[in-house]
C-alpha positions as CSV (number, residue, x, y, z in Angstrom):
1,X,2.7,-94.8,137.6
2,X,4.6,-92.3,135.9
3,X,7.6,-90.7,136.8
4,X,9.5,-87.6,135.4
5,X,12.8,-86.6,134.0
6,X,14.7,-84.4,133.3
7,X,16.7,-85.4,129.9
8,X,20.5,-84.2,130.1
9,X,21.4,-82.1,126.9
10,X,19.4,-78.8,127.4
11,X,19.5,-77.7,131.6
12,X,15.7,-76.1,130.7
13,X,14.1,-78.8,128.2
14,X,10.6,-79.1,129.1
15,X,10.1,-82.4,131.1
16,X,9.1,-86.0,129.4
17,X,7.1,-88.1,131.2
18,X,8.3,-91.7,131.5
19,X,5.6,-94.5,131.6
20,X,5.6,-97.4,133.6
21,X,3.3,-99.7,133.7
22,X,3.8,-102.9,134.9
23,X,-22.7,-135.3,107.0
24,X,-26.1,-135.2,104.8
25,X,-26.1,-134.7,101.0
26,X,-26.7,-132.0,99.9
27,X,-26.4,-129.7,96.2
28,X,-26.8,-126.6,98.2
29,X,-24.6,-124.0,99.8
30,X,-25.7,-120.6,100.4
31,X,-28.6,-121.4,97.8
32,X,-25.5,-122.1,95.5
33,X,-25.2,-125.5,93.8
34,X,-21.6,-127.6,94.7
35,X,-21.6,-131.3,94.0
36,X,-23.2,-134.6,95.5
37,X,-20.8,-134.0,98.3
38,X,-21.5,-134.0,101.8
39,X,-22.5,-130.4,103.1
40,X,-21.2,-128.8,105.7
41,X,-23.5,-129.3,108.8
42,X,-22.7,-127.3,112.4
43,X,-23.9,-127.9,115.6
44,X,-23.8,-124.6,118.0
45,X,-21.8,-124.8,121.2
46,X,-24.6,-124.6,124.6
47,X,-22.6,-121.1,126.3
48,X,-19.4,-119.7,126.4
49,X,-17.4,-120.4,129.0
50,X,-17.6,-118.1,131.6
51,X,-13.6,-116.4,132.0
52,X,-14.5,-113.5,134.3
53,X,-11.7,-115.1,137.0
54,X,-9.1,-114.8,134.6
55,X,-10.0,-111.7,133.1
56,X,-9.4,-110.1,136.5
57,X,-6.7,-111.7,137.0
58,X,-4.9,-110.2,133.9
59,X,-5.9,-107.1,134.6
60,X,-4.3,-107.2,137.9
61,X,-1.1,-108.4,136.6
62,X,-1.1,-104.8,134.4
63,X,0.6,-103.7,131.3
64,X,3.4,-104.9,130.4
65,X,4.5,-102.3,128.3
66,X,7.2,-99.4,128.3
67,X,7.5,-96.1,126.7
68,X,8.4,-92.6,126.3
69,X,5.0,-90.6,126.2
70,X,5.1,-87.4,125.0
71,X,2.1,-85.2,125.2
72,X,1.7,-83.3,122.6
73,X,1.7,-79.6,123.9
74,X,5.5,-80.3,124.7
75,X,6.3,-81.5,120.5
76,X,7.1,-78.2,119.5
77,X,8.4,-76.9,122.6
78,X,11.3,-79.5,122.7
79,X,11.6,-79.4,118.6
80,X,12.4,-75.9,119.3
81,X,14.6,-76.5,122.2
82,X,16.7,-79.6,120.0
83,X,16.9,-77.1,116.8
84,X,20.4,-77.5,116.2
85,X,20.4,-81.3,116.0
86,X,20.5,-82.2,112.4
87,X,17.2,-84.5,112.4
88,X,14.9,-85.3,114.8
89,X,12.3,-88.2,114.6
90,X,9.0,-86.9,114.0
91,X,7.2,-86.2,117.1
92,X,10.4,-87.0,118.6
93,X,9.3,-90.4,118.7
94,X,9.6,-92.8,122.2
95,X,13.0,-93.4,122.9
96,X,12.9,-97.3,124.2
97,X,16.8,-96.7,125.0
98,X,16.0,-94.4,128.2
99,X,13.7,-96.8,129.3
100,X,16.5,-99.5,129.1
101,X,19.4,-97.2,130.8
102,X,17.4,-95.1,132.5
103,X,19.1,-92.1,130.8
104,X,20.3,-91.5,127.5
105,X,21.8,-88.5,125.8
106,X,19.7,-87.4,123.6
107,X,22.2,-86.3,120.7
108,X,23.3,-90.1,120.2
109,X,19.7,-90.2,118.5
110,X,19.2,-93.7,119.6
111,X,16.2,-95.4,117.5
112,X,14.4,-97.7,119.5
113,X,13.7,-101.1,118.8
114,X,10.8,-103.3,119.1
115,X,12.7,-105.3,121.9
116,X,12.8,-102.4,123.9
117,X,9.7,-101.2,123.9
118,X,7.2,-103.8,123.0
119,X,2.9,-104.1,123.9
120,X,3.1,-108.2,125.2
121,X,0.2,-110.2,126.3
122,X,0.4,-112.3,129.1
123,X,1.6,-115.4,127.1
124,X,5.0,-113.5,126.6
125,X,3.5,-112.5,122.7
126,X,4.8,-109.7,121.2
127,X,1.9,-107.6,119.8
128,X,3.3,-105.7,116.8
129,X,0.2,-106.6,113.7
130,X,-2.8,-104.0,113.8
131,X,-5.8,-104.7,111.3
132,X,-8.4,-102.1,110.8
133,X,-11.4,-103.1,109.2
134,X,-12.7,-99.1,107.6
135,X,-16.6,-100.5,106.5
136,X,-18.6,-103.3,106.9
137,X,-19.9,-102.8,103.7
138,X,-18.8,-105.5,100.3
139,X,-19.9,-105.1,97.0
140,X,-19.3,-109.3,96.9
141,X,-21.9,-111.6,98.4
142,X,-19.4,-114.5,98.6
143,X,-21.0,-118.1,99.3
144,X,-18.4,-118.9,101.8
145,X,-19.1,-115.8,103.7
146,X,-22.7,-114.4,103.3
147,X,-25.6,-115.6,103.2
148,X,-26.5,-112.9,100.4
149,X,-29.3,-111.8,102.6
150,X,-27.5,-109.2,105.1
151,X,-25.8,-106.0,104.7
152,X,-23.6,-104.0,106.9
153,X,-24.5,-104.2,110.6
154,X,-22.1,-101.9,112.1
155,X,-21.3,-98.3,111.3
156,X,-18.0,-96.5,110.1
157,X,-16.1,-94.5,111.8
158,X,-14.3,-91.3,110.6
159,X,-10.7,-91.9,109.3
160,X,-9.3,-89.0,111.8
161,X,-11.2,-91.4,114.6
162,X,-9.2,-94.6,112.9
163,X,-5.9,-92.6,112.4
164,X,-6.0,-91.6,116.0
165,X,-6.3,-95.4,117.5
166,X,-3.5,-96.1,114.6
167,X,-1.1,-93.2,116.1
168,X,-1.5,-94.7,119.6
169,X,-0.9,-98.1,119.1
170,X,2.2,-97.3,116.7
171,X,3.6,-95.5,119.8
172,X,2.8,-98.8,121.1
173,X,5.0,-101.2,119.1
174,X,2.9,-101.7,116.1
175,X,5.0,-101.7,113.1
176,X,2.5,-102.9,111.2
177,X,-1.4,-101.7,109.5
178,X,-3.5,-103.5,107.6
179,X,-6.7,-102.0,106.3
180,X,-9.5,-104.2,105.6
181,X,-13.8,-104.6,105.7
182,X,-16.1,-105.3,104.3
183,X,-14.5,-103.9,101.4
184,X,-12.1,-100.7,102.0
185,X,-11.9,-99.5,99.1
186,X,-15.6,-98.7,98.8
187,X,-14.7,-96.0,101.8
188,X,-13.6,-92.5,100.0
189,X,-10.7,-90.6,101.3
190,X,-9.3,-94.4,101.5
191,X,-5.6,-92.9,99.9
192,X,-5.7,-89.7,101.8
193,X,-5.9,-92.0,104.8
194,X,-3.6,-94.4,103.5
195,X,-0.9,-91.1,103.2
196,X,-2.1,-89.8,107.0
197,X,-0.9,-93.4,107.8
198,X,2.1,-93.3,106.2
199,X,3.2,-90.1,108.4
200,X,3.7,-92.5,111.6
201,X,6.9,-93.3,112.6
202,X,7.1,-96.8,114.6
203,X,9.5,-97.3,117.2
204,X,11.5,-98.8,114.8
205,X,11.9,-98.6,111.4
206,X,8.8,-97.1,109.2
207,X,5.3,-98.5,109.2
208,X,4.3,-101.4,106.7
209,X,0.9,-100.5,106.0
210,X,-0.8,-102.8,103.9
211,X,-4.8,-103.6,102.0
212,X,-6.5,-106.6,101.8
213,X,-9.6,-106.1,98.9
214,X,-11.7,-108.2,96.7
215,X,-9.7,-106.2,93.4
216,X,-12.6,-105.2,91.7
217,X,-12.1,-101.5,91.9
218,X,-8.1,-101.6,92.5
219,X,-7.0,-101.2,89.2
220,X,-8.4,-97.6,89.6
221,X,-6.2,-96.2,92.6
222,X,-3.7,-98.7,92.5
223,X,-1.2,-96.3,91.5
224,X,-2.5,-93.5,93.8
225,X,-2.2,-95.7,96.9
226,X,0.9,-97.0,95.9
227,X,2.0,-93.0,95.3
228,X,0.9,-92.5,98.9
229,X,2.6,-95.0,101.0
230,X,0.7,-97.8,101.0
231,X,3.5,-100.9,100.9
232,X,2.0,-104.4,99.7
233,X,-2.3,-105.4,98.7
234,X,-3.6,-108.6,99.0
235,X,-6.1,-109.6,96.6
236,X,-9.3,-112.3,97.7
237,X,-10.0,-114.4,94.6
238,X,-11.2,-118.3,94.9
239,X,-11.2,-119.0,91.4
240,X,-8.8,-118.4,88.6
241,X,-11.9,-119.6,85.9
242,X,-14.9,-116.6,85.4
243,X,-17.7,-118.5,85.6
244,X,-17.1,-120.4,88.7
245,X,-15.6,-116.9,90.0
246,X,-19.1,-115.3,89.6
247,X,-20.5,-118.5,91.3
248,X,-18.8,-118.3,94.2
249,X,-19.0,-113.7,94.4
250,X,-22.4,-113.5,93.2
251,X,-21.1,-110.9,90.8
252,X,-21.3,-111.3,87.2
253,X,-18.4,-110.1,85.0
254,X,-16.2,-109.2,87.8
255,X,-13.3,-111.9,87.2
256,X,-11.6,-109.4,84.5
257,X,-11.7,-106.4,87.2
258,X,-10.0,-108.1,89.8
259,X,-7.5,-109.7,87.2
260,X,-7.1,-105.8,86.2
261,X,-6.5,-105.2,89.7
262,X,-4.1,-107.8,90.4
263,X,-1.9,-106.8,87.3
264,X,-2.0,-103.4,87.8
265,X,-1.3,-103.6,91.3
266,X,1.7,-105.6,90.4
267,X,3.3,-102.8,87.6
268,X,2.6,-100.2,90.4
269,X,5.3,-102.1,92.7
270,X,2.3,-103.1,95.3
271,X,4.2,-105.9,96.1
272,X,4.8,-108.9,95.9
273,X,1.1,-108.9,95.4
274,X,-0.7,-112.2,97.4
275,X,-4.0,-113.6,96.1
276,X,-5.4,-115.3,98.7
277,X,-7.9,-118.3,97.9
278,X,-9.9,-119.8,100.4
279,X,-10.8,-123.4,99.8
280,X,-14.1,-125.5,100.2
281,X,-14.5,-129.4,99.5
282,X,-16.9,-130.1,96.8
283,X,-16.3,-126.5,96.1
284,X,-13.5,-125.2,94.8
285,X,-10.8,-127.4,95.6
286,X,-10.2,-128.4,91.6
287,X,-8.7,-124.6,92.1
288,X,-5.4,-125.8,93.7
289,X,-3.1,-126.5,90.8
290,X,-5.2,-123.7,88.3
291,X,-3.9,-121.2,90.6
292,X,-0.3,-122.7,91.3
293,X,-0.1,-122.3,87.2
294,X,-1.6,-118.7,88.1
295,X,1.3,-117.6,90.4
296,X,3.6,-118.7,87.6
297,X,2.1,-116.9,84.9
298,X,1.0,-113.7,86.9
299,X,4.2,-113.3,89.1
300,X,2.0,-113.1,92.4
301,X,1.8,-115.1,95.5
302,X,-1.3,-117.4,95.5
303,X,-1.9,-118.2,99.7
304,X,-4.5,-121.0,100.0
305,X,-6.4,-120.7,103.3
306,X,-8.4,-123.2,105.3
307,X,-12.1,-122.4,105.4
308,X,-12.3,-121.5,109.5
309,X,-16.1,-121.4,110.4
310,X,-16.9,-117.2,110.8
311,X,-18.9,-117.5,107.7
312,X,-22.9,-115.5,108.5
313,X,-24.8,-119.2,107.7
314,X,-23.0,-121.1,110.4
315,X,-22.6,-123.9,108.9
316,X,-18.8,-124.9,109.1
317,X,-17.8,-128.5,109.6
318,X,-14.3,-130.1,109.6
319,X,-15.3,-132.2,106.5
320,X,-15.5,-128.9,104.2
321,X,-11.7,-128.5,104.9
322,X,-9.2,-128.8,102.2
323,X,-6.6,-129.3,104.3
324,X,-2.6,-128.2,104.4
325,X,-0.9,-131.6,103.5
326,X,-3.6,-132.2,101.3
327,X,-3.0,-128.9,99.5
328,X,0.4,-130.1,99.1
329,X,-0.4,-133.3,97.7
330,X,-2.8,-132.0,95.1
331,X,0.0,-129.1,94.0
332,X,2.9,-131.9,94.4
333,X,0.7,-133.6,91.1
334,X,1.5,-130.5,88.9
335,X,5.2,-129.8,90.4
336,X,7.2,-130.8,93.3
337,X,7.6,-127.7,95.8
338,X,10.0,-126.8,98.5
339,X,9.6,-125.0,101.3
340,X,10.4,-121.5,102.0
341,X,11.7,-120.4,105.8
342,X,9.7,-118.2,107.3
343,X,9.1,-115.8,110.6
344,X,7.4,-117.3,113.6
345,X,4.8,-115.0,113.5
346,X,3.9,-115.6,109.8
347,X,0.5,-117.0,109.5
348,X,1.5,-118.9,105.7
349,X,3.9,-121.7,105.6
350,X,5.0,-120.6,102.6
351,X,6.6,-123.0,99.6
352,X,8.5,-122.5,95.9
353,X,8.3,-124.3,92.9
354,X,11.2,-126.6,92.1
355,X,12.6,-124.6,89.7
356,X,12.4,-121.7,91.5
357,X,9.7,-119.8,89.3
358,X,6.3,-119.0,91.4
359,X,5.2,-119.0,95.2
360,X,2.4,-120.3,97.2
361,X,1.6,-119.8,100.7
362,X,-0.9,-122.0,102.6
363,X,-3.0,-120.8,106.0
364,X,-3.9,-123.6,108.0
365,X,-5.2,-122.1,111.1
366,X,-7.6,-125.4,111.2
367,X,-5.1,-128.3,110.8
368,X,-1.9,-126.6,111.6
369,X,-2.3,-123.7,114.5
370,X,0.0,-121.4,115.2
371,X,-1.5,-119.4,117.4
372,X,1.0,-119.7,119.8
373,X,3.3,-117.2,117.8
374,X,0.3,-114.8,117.2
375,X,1.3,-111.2,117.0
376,X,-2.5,-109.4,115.9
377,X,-4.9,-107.1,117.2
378,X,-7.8,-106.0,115.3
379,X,-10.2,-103.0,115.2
380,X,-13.6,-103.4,113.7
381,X,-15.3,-100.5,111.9
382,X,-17.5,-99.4,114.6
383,X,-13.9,-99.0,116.8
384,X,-14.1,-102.7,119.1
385,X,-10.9,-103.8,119.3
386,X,-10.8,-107.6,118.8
387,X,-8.1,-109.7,120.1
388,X,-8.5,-113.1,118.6
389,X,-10.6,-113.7,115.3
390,X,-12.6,-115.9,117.3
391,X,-13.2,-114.0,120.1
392,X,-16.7,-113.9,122.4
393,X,-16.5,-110.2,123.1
394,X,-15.4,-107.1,121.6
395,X,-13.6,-103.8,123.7
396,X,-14.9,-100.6,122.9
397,X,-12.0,-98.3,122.1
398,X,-14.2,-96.2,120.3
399,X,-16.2,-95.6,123.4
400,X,-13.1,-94.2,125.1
401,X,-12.4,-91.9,122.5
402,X,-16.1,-90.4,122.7
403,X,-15.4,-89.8,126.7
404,X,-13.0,-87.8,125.8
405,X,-10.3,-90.5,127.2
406,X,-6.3,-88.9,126.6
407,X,-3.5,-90.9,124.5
408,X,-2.5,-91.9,127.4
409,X,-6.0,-93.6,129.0
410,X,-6.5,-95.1,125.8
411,X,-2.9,-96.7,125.8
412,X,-3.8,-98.2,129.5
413,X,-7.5,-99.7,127.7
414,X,-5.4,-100.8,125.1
415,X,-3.0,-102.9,127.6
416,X,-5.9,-104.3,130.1
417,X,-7.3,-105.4,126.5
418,X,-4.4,-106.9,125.4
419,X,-4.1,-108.8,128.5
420,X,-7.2,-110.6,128.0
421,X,-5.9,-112.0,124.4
422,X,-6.7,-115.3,124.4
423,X,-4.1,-118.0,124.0
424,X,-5.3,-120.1,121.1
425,X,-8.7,-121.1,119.4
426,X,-11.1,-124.2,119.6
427,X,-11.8,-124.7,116.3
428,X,-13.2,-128.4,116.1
429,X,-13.0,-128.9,119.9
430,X,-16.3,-129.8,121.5
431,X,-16.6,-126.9,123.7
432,X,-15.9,-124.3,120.4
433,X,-18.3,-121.5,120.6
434,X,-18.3,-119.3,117.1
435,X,-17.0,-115.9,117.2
436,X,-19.5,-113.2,118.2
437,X,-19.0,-111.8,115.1
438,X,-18.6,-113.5,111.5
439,X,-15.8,-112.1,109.1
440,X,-17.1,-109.8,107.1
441,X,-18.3,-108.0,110.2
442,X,-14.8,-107.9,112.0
443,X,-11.9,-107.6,108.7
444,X,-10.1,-110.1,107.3
């Protein structure tokens, strides 16, 4: 329901509308040769669960979000009106203070906070993490991942499409943007979208907008997205030694790109810049302390990360996880650690080296949840939003958009969607049933 007012510092402003709204042996991994170790082996689920009952439910309950909405023929109608004030947010952003104290003078200037106007799910979690995955394409054919066989399976949108969902849910409460794939960078225009980005204002503060890429063509536009407001880049890389590297991408010669990547990255103030390494028993796992001597010598964050089964083969088991306490063992061989506080909503635990020189971070979404504290949404490239990595079903934002839906109609879709975010996974649970879609095809 909205309702209007009139805002006290100019007797003829235009009006701003106020929203409302409530294990056999094996050599063999992706046709890739590991050791005598047991293989991964994966039984599929019978069905998902059927949740239509509690689907509706949500929706009932409503949104649970508050805001200022201000349409956009009435922008430079009250930046006109408001000329004399010395700065105005751009857009004259939502004003979460109004809805708060039910009126506010304007002139105070009041920047609203992500307390005061926040997009929740049901469970009470603030949503304030967008990821938007710009292609499904990858120029890597990672083992873990692929099966080498398949290519992108779902188009790309434009960017002015993406920017549009971006500008929305930033009037939302995101604070902040992640661009992913597939492989972003191989999308051109990726800088000139990554400086669009940078334009939004969030409710609070300015955007984060950051990049997760395989590094093989950063060291090219590093500085460029650095120059156009692009804040931190994470780096995939599961092997600090070239020749298992090019076993595990199915790329030969591209260890020294992504290394160029990573260092350039680095000198272009990208950071701190995170290499993220996910792990596989009988695998990689002789990686761990390799790559705690790499975050030492390289000045970057090495983040280990539990192999979670969304790779296209299907063939995840609980016995190919390296594990977070045995992470720690392996890395308390080389030196002890000590561990680093750290937001609720961080996905890492994160951990220093006794002597205070290098970081690690380690995802353990498989031994050590923490869903409960989950703050992301995420848009694939064909414009589904997703609410859970490990979702059954996709929402069709995009869809909206092609109807012709207003800012406003596509806020409400966003809300009933956000509704619906599951509460946790079932990873290793008897009833888990895989994602609908592995993770190359959503973003990582």
């Amino acid at each position: 329901m909205s309702k209007w007012l009139r805002p006290s510092l100019h007797a003829d402003c235009a009006l701003i509308p106020l929203r409302l709204n409530p294990s056999g042996c094996s050599k063999l991994y992706n046709g890739v040769s590991v050791s005598d170790r047991c293989s991964p082996r994966y039984t599929r689920a019978a069905a998902a669960r059927e949740n239509a009952d509690e689907a509706s439910a949500a929706h009932s309950r409503g949104c649970r979000w508050k805001c200022w909405r201000l349409p956009r023929i009435l922008k430079g109608a009250l930046e006109r009106k408001l000329a004399c004030r010395d700065s105005l947010p751009a857009g004259l952003l939502s004003i979460a203070s109004l809805v708060v104290t039910g009126i506010a003078d304007l002139a105070n200037d009041q920047r609203p906070t992500t307390n005061d106007v926040i997009l929740q799910d049901k469970f009470g979690r603030a949503i304030t993490d967008l990821r938007i995955s710009i292609t499904d394409r990858c120029n890597y054919k990672c083992v873990y991942c692929r099966t080498g066989n398949e290519g992108a399976l779902y188009g790309d949108l434009p960017f002015s499409d993406y920017l549009r969902m971006a500008r929305v849910l930033v009037g939302m409460g995101i604070t902040k943007v992640r661009l992913t794939g597939g492989e972003p960078l191989l999308r051109n225009g990726v800088v000139e979208f990554v400086r669009q980005l940078s334009k939004l204002q969030p409710l609070s503060g300015t955007l984060d907008i950051a990049l997760t890429t395989n590094g093989h063509l950063l060291a090219d536009v590093a500085q460029p997205l650095k120059d156009a407001g692009l804040s931190r880049v994470t780096v995939s890389m599961d092997a600090v030694d070239p020749d298992r590297f090019a076993r595990i991408t199915r790329v030969p010669g591209g260890y020294d790109h992504v290394l160029a990547g990573i260092r350039t990255a680095r000198d272009a103030g990208l950071g701190p810049v995170k290499v993220n390494c996910v792990l596989l028993r009988g695998f990689n796992e002789d990686q761990i302390i390799p790559f705690g001597m790499f975050a030492r010598e390289e000045d970057v964050i090495v983040r280990f990360i539990e192999f979670m089964p969304l790779e296209e083969d299907r063939v995840w088991s609980p016995s190919t996880v390296v594990t977070l306490d045995e992470i720690l063992a392996r890395m308390a061989e080389y030196r002890p650690l000590v561990e680093i506080p750290r937001a609720r909503s961080e996905t890492a635990r994160r951990y220093r080296f006794d002597d205070g020189i290098g970081e690690i971070g380690i995802i353990a979404p498989v031994s050590h949840p923490f869903c409960g504290h989950c703050s992301r949404i995420r848009i694939t490239s064909d414009g589904k939003i997703r609410t859970c990595l490990f979702s059954v079903w996709d929402h069709d934002l995009h869809a909206q958009m092609r109807r012709g839906a207003s800012d406003d109609e596509l806020a409400e879709f966003i809300c009933g969607v956000v509704q619906k975010k599951e509460e946790r996974h079932h990873i290793g649970e008897p009833d888990f049933v895989p994602a609908s879609r592995t993770m190359v095809h959503i973003g990582g």
